[in-house]
Every structure is written in structure tokens, then in C-alpha cells.
TISEVEX-970692 format. One record per residue (C-alpha): x, y, z. Coordinates in nm, 3 decimals. Layout:
N
<pt <X,Y,Z>>
...
***
This chain:
305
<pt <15.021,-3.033,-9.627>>
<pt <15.211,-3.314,-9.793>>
<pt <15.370,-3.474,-9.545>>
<pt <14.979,-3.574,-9.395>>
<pt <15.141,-3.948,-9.387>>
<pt <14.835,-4.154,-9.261>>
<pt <14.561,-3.920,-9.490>>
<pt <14.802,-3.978,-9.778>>
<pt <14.894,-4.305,-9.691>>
<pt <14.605,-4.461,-9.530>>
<pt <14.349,-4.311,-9.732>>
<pt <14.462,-4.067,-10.027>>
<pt <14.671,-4.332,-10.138>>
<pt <14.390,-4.624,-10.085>>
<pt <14.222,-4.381,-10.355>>
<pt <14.485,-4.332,-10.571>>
<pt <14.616,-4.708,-10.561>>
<pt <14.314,-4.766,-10.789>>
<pt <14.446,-4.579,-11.091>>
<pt <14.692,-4.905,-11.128>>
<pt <14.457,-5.094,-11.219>>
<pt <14.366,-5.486,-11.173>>
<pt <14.613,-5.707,-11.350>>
<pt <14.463,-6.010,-11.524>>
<pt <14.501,-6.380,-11.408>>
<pt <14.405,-6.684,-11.558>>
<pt <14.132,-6.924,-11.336>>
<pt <14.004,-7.247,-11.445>>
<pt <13.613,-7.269,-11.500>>
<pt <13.488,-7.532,-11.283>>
<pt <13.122,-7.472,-11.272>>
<pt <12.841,-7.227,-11.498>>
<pt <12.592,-7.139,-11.267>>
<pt <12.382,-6.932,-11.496>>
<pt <12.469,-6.712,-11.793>>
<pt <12.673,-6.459,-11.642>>
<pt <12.790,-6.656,-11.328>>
<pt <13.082,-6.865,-11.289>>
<pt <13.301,-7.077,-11.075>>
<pt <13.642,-7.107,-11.086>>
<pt <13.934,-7.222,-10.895>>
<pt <14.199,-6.994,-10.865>>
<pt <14.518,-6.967,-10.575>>
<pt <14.404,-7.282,-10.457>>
<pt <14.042,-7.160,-10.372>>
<pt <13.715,-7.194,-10.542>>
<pt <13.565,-6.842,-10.648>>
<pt <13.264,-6.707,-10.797>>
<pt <13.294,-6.481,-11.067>>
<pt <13.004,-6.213,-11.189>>
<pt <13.080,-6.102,-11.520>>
<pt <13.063,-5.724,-11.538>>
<pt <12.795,-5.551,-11.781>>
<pt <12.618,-5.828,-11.833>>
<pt <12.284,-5.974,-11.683>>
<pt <12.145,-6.304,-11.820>>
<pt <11.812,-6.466,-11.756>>
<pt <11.756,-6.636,-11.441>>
<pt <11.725,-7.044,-11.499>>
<pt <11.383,-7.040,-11.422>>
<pt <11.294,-6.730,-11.680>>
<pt <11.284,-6.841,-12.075>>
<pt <11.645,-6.854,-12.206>>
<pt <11.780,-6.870,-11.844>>
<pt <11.882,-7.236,-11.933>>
<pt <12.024,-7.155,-12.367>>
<pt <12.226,-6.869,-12.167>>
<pt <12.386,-7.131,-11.924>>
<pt <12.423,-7.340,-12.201>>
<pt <12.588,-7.099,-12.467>>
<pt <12.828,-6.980,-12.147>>
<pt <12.931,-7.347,-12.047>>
<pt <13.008,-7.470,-12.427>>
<pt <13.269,-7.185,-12.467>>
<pt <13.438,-7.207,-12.098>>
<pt <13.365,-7.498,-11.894>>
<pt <13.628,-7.694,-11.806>>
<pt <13.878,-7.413,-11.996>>
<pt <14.116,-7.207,-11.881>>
<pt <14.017,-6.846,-11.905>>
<pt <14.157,-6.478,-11.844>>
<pt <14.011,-6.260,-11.585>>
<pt <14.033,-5.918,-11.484>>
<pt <13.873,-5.769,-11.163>>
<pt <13.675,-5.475,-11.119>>
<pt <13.594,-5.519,-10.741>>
<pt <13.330,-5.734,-10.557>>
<pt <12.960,-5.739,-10.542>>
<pt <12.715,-5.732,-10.267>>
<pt <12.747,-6.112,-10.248>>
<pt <13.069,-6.157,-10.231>>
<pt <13.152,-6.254,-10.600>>
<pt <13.449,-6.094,-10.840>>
<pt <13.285,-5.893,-11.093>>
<pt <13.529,-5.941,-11.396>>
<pt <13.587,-5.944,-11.758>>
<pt <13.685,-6.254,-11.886>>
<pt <13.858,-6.349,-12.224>>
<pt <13.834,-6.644,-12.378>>
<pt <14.186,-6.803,-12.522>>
<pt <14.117,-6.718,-12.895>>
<pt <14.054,-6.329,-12.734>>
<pt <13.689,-6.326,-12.801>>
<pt <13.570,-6.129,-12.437>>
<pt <13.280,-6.348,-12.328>>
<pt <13.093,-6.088,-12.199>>
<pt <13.043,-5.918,-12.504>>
<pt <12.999,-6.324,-12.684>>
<pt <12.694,-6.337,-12.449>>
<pt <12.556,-5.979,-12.528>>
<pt <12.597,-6.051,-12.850>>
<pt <12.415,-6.370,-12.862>>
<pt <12.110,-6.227,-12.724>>
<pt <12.137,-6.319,-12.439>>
<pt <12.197,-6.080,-12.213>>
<pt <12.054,-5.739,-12.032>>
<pt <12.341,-5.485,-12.019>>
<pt <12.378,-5.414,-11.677>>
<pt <12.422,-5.041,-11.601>>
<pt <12.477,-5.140,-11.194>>
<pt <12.834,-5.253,-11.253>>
<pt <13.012,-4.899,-11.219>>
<pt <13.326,-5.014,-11.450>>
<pt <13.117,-5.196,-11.711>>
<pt <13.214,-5.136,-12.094>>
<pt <12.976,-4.860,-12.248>>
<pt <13.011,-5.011,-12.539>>
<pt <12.843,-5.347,-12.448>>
<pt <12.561,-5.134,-12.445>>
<pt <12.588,-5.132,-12.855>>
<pt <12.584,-5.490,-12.832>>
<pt <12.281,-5.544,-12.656>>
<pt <12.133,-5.260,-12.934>>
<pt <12.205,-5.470,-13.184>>
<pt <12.077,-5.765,-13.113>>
<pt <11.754,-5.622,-13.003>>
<pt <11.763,-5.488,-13.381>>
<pt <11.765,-5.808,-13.558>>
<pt <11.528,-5.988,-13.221>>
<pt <11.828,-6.221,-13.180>>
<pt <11.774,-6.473,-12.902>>
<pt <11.581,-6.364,-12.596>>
<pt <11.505,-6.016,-12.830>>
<pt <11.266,-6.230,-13.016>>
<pt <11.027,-6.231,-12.764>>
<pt <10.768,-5.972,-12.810>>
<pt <10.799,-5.902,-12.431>>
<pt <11.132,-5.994,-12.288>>
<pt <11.123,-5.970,-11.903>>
<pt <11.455,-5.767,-11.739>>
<pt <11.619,-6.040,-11.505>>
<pt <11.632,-5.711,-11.252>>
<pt <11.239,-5.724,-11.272>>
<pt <11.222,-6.109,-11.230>>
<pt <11.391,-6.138,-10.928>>
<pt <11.188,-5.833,-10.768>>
<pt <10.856,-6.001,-10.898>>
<pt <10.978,-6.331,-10.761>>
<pt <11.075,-6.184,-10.447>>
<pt <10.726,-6.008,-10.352>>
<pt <10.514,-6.328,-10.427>>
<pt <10.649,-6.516,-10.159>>
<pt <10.432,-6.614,-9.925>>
<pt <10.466,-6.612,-9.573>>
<pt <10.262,-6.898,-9.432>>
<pt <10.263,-7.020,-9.043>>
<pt <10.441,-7.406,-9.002>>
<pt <10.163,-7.655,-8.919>>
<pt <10.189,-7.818,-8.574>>
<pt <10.362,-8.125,-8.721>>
<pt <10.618,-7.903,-8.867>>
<pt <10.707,-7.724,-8.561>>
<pt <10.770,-8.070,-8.386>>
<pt <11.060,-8.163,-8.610>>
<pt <11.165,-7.796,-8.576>>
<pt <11.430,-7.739,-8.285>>
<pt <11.243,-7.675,-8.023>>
<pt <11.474,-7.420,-7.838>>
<pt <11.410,-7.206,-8.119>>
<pt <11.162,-6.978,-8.199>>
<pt <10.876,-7.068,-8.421>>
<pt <10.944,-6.985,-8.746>>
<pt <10.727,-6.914,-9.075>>
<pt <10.805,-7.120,-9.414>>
<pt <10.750,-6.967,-9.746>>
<pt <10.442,-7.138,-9.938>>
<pt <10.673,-7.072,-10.233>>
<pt <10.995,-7.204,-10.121>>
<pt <11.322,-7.057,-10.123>>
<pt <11.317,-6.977,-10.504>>
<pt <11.684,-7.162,-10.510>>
<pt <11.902,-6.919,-10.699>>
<pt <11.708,-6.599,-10.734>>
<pt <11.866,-6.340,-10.527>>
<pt <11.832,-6.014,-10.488>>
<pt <12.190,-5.877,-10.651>>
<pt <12.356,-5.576,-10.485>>
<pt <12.640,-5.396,-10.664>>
<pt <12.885,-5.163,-10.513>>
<pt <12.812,-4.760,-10.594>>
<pt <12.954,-4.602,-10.893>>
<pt <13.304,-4.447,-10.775>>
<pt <13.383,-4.097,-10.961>>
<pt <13.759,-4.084,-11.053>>
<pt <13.997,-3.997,-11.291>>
<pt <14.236,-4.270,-11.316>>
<pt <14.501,-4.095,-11.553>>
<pt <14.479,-3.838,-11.313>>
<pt <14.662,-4.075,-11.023>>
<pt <14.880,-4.272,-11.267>>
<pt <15.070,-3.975,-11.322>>
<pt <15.032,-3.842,-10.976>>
<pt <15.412,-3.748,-10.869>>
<pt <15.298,-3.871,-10.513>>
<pt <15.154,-4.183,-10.650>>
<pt <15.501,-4.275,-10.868>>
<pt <15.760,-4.171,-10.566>>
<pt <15.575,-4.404,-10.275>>
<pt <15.571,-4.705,-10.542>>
<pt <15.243,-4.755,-10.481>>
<pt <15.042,-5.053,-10.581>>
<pt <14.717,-5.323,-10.505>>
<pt <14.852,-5.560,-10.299>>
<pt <14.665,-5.920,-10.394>>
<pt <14.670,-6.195,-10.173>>
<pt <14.694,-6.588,-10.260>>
<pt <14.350,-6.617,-10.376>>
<pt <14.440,-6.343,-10.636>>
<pt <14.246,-6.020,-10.464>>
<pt <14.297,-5.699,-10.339>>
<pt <14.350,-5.746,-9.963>>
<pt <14.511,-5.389,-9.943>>
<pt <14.771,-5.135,-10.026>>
<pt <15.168,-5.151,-10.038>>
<pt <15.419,-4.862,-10.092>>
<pt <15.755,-4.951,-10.198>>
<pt <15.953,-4.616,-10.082>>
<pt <15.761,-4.493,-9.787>>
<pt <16.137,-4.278,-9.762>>
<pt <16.014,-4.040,-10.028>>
<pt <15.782,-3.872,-9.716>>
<pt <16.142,-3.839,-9.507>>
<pt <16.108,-3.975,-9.120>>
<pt <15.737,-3.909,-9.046>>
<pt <15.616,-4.267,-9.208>>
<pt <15.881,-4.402,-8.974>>
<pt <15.772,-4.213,-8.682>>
<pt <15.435,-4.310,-8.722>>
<pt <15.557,-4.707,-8.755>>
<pt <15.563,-4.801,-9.133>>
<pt <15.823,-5.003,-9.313>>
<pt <15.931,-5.004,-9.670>>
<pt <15.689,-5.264,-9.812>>
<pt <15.427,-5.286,-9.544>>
<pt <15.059,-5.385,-9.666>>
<pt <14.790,-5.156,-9.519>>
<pt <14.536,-5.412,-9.544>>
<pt <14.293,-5.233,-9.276>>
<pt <14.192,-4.858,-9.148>>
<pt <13.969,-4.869,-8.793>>
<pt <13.866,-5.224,-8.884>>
<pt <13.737,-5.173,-9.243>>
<pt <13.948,-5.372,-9.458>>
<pt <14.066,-5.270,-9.803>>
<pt <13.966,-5.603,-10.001>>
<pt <13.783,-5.398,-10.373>>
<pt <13.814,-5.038,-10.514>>
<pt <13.449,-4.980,-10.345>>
<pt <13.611,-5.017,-10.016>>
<pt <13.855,-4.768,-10.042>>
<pt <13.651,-4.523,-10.197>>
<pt <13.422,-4.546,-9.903>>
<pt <13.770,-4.576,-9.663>>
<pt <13.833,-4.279,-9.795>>
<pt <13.541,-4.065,-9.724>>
<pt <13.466,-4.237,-9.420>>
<pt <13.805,-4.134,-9.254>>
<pt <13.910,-3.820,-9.459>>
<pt <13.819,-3.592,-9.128>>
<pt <13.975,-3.828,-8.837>>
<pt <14.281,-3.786,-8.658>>
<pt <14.292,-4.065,-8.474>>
<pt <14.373,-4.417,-8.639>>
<pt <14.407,-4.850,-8.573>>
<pt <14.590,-4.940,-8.903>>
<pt <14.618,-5.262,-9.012>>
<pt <14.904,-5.369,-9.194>>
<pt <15.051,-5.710,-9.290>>
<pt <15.442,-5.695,-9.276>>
<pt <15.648,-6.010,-9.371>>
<pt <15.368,-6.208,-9.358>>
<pt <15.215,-6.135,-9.003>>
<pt <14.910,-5.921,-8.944>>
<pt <14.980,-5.615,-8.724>>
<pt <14.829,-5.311,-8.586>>
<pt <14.996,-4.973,-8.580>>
<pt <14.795,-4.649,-8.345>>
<pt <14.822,-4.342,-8.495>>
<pt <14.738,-4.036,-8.388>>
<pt <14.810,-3.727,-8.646>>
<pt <14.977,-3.427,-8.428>>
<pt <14.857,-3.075,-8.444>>
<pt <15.069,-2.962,-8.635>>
<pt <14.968,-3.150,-8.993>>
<pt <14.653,-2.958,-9.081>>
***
């Protein structure tokens, strides 16, 4: 039934929001952490950007530092175009970025040799998978080592040699004392080997909701907040669905920004919104309307099936 407002609204629409896509914004580049890891400052807040498709050597593997290097010559310090695909595991945008002359520097790094291609980033280019194939061809930078080791594999090898070795007696005595006693790793933290979690492929057709008639009459669209991310969904003409989005509290330009606490902040999130809530009937939406944070309870009567 069409007029299911909060399935259509609160999650259909979450879904089909995606189709419009992330529009680009430009971010200083204020730091290179490693090859494929940046930070910039963008809406006033520092952010750390993943590029997408692309998985360069970790400082402390051979060409982890020549990666850092090649990525910091072309943007440090520059002004560069970004567009969003979502968040990671850790918190960090997973983007494309262009560089001002409209080389794409994911594909510059790829192409340099200097790169895995990174089949866990679910909107990564296919075709940076070419790249990679080339350079391998002619043993191009990290390719001309007879046995290159995956970054993927360096962190898990890294991660399963740590040793877990009891704190000598002198060690516990500078430890807090109201806290437990706790083991240190005979390795050390390995400082900036982590292990990277990427959010699960999500199966759509995006022409399919572009030219969804449902899609163009609510004027839906992302909603990004100052920092320049999704933080949830807005419809334009919540009218088009007659008095039930009314009766069920929403206004003409209301963000849903949350469904039963699980906030809409990255195309993963409302996939998984989505199928988490498809089934429910019951409802605390969040929404953020002129500004303020709100609430709305909604329970969906018997009669929308």
C-alpha cells in the first residue's frame, strides 16, 4: 500500500535516497598519513579520508613510506575534490578524490605501483582493477618485488605476533592501582596497523530509484550536515502522500536523521535501517526540524498492511 508513510518514509525512502548520489566538496589536505589515508579539514572540522579502491603499503612494509611520499607531493597542503561513498569501520570517509588538474588520485596511486586494489570498498571503480593489472605487467613500483606482501595480509600477520606478556612488579606500581592488572604487548602497539573494517557490499539499482515516481514527488534527498556528511534524509513535499505524513507528525522539510536510535549518517546505515525495521510497526523517529533535534512516536494502524 502506498500510503505506508513511515516504511516509505522512514525506511523505503532511506533506501532510495541513495540513488542521488554524494555530491562532491572540496577539503583542504592537512596531513598524509599513509598512501591511501588522508586528513583534511573540511566544515570547520578535521576529517580522515580513506580513499576508496585503493590499499597502499603500511609505513612499516617496503614502499609504505615512497607511497606516503608520492601521495603527499601531489596533495599536501592542496586543495582537493572529494566525493563520498559512506564510512568505514573506523570512522573515516571513504572517497574519491580529484586532484585540480582532474587526474583522480586514486587511480595516480594504482597506477604508480603502489597500490593493492581493494575489492572491500563496495562502490570502488572496477576499473582500478585494470590499473593495478598493469602495473603488475611492467613490475612497476612495489610489482617489482618478486614477492609483494598484500597490506590485508600484513596487518593480519602483524596482528597474531603480538605477544601477550604479564607487567613486571615495577610496572604494575606505576599502573593505577584501582585498576585491574593488565598485560602489555612484548611487541608494542604496532602504532598505525589496524585491523580495517569496511561496510558490506549494498545490492541496488540506483537508476532504478532516480526515476522512481515516489522518489521525484517527496523531493527526496541526503541531507549533509556542517561537517559535509550524511546525517539523514529530507523530503521536500511530504504533501504528495495527502494528510497521513501530517497525521503521523512530519513537516515539509523535516530531516529524519534517526529510526529507533540508529542514526542515518552513510548509505551502509540505511541499507541495514532498512532491513532491520522493514517488519516493525512501532517507531521513535528522529528528525531534526529548523535546527532542533526531535522525536516523533509512531505507531502504523491496522489498516496499512
Amino acid at each position: 500500500m502506498r500510503d505506508r508513510f513511515v516504511l516509505v518514509f522512514a525506511m523505503t525512502l532511506a533506501w532510495a535516497a541513495l540513488a542521488v548520489g554524494a555530491e562532491p566538496f572540496q577539503a583542504n589536505v592537512t596531513d598524509v598519513v599513509k598512501g591511501d589515508v588522508l586528513v583534511i579539514a573540511h566544515g570547520g572540522k578535521t576529517e580522515t579520508v580513506r580513499l576508496s579502491g585503493v590499499d597502499s603499503p603500511e609505513l612499516a612494509q617496503h614502499f609504505g613510506p615512497e607511497a606516503k611520499k608520492f601521495t603527499s607531493d601531489l596533495v599536501l597542503g592542496k586543495e582537493v575534490t572529494f566525493v563520498s561513498q559512506g564510512t568505514d569501520g573506523l570512522g573515516r570517509i571513504v572517497a574519491v578524490a580529484t586532484l585540480g588538474d582532474g587526474r583522480v588520485l586514486n587511480q595516480e596511486i594504482l597506477d604508480a605501483g603502489l597500490g593493492w586494489y581493494c575489492d572491500k570498498h563496495p562502490d570502488a571503480d572496477p576499473k582500478l582493477r585494470g590499473v593495478v593489472a598493469k602495473a603488475i605487467a611492467i613490475k612497476k613500483g612495489l610489482w617489482s618485488d618478486p614477492a609483494p606482501l598484500a597490506p590485508v595480509d600484513f596487518r593480519g600477520d602483524a596482528l597474531k605476533e603480538r605477544v601477550e606478556a604479564p607487567v613486571t612488579v615495577e610496572q604494575a606500581h606505576e599502573n593505577d592501582p584501582a585498576k585491574p592488572l593488565k598485560t602489555v604487548s612484548a611487541k608494542g602497539d604496532l602504532e598505525g596497523i589496524e585491523r580495517e573494517q569496511f561496510p558490506k557490499p549494498v545490492p541496488r539499482d540506483l537508476a532504478k530509484f532516480k526515476e522512481d515516481p515516489m522518489v521525484k514527488q517527496l523531493g527526496i534527498a541526503p541531507h549533509k550536515g556542517a561537517n559535509g556528511k550524511m546525517d539523514g534524509i529530507q523530503a521536500g513535499n511530504l504533501g504528495a502522500f495527502g494528510p497521513l505524513a501530517a497525521a503521523f507528525g512530519f513537516q515539509d522539510g523535516d530531516v529524519l536523521h534517526s529510526v529507533n536510535g540508529d542514526v542515518i549518517d552513510s548509505e551502509g546505515a540505511a541499507y541495514d535501517l532498512y532491513n532491520k525495521y522493514k517488519d516493525s510497526r512501532t517507531f521513535q523517529v528522529g528528525i531534526i526540524r529548523n535546527g532542533q533535534p526531535q522525536t516523533l512516536s509512531v505507531t502504523l494502524p491496522d489498516f496499512i498492511k
